[in-house]
C-alpha positions as CSV (number, residue, x, y, z in Angstrom):
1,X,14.1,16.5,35.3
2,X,10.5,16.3,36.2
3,X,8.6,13.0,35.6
4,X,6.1,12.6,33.0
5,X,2.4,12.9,34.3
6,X,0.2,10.2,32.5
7,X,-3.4,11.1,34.3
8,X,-4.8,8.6,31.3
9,X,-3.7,5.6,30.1
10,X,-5.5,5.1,27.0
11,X,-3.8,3.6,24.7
12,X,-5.0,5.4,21.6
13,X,-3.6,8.4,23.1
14,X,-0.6,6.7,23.7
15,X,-0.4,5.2,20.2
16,X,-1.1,9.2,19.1
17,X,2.3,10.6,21.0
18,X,4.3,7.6,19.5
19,X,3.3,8.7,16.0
20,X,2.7,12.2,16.6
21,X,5.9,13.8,18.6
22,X,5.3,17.3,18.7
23,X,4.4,18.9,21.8
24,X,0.5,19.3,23.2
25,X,0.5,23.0,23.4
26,X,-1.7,23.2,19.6
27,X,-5.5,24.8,19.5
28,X,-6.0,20.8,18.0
29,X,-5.0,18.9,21.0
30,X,-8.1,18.0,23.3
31,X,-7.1,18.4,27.5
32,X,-7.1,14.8,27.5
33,X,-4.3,14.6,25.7
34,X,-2.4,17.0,27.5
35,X,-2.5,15.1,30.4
36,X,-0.3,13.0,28.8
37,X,3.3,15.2,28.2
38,X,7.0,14.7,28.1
39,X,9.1,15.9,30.9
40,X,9.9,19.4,31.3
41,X,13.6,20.2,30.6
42,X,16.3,22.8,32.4
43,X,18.1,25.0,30.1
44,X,21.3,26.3,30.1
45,X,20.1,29.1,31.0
46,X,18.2,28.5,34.0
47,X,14.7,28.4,32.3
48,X,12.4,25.4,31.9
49,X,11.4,24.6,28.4
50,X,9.8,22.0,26.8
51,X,11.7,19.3,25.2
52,X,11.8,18.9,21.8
53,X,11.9,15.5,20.5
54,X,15.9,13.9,19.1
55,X,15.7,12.5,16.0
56,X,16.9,8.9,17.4
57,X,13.5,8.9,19.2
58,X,11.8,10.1,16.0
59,X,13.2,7.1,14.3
60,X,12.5,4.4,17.1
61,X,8.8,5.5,17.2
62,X,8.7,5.5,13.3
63,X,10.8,2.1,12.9
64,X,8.5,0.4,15.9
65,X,5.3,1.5,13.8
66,X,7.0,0.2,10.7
67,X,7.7,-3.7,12.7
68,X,3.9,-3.7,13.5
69,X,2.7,-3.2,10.2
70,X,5.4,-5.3,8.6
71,X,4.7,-8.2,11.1
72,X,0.9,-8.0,10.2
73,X,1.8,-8.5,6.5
74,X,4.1,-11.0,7.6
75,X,1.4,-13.2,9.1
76,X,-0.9,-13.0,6.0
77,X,-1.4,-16.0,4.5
78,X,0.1,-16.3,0.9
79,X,-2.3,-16.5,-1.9
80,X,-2.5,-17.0,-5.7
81,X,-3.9,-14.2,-7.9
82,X,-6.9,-14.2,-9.6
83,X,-7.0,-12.9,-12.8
84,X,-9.7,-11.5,-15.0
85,X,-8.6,-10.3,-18.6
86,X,-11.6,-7.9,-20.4
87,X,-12.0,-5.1,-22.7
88,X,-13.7,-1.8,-22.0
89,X,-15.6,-2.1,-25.0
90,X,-17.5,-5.3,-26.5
91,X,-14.7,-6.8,-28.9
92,X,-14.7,-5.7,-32.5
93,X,-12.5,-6.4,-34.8
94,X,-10.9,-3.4,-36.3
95,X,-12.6,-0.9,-33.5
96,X,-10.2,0.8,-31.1
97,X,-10.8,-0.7,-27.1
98,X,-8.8,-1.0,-24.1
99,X,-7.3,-4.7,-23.1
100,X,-7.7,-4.5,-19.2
101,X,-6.4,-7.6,-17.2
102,X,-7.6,-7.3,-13.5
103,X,-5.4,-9.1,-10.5
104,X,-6.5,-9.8,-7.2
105,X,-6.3,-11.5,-4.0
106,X,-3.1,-12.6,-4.3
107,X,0.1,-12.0,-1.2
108,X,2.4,-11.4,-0.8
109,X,2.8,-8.6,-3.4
110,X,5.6,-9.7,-5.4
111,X,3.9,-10.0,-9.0
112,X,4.5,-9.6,-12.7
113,X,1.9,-8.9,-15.2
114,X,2.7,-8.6,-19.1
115,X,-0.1,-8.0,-21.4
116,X,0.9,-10.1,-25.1
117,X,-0.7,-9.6,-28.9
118,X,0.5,-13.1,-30.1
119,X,3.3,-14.4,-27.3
120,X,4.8,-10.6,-27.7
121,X,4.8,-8.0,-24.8
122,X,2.6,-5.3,-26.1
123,X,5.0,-1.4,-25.9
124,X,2.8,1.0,-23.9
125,X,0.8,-0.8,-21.4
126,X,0.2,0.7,-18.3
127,X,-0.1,-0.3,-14.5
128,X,-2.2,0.8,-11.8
129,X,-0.5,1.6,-8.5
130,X,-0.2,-1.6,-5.9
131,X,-3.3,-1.7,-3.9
132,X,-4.8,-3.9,-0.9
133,X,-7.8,-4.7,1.0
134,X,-8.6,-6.2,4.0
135,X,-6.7,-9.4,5.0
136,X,-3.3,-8.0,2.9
137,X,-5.2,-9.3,-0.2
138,X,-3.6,-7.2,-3.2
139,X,-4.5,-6.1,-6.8
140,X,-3.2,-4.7,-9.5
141,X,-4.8,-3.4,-13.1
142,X,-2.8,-3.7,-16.3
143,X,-3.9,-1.8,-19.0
144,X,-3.3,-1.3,-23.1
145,X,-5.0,0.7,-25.6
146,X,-5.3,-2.1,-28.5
147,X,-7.4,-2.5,-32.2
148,X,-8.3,-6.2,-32.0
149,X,-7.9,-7.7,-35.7
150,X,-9.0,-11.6,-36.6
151,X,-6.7,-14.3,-35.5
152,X,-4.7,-12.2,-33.4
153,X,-4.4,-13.7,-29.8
154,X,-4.4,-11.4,-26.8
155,X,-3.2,-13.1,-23.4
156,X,-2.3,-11.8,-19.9
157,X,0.9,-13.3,-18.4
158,X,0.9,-13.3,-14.6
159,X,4.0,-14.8,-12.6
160,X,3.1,-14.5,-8.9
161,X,6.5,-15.2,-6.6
162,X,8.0,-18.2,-7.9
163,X,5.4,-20.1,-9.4
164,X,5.6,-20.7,-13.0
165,X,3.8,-18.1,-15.8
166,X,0.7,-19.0,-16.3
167,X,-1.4,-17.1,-19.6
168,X,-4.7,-16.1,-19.6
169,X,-6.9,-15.2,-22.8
170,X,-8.5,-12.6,-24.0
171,X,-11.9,-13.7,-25.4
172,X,-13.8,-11.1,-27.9
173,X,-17.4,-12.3,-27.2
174,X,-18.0,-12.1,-30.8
């Protein structure tokens, strides 16, 4: 077995053949990164080819990948949700709208968000897919079509972790 020739050690090329097994021999891969190539390999045959990587060292690139992401999230700093309840429409009683509560900033991402009409989980609603920004900071959108009607109260109920419920109202603006 030949050894490996590693004319470059840049490490985003690195990084790209610990993500990116297959071999360098594409149209897409620059000379640059060519230079950097896994040993050739005999045959049984006689021949040299090129080796193809196992699976095992598929799944050790992808699992160390996986530890450096998960120890970034890891060292995020936990933080309580803020929460902003709205409709899409000025509130009118008796006019369809959409009851939207918006929350954000909060991590770790373990969350639950119920929207209520009068301390009862409204059927229907709908949830955005989990979504950061920068620093691990989350948010979420919950979301309810809904025909506001006088002294009915609408609240979101947000429960972040372990900390208690807490309820925030929806206010009409009327």
């Amino acid at each position: 077995m030949e050894a490996a020739v590693y004319r470059n050690e840049d490490f985003c090329m690195i990084l790209h053949h610990l993500i990116c097994p297959l071999p360098c021999s594409s149209v897409l891969c620059s000379d640059r990164e060519k230079a950097v190539r896994r040993p050739d390999v005999n045959s049984t045959d006689g021949q040299k080819t090129k080796s193809r990587p196992s699976l095992v060292y598929i799944m050790f690139k992808l699992a160390a990948v996986a530890l450096v992401l998960l120890s970034a999230s890891c060292f995020a700093k936990q933080s309580d949700p803020k929460v902003q309840v709205y409709s899409r429409n000025p509130g009118e009683y008796g006019k369809k709208n959409v009851l939207i509560c918006y929350v954000s900033g909060f991590h770790p991402p373990d969350i639950t968000i119920k929207l209520l009409k009068n301390g009862v989980e409204i059927p229907d609603s709908r949830q955005t897919d989990l979504a950061f920004e920068q620093g691990w900071q989350f948010h979420l959108t919950k979301y309810v079509d809904f025909t506001p009607q006088a002294g009915e109260e609408y609240t979101c109920r947000v429960r972040h972790m372990t900390s208690p419920e807490k309820s925030y109202t929806w206010e009409p603006d009327m």
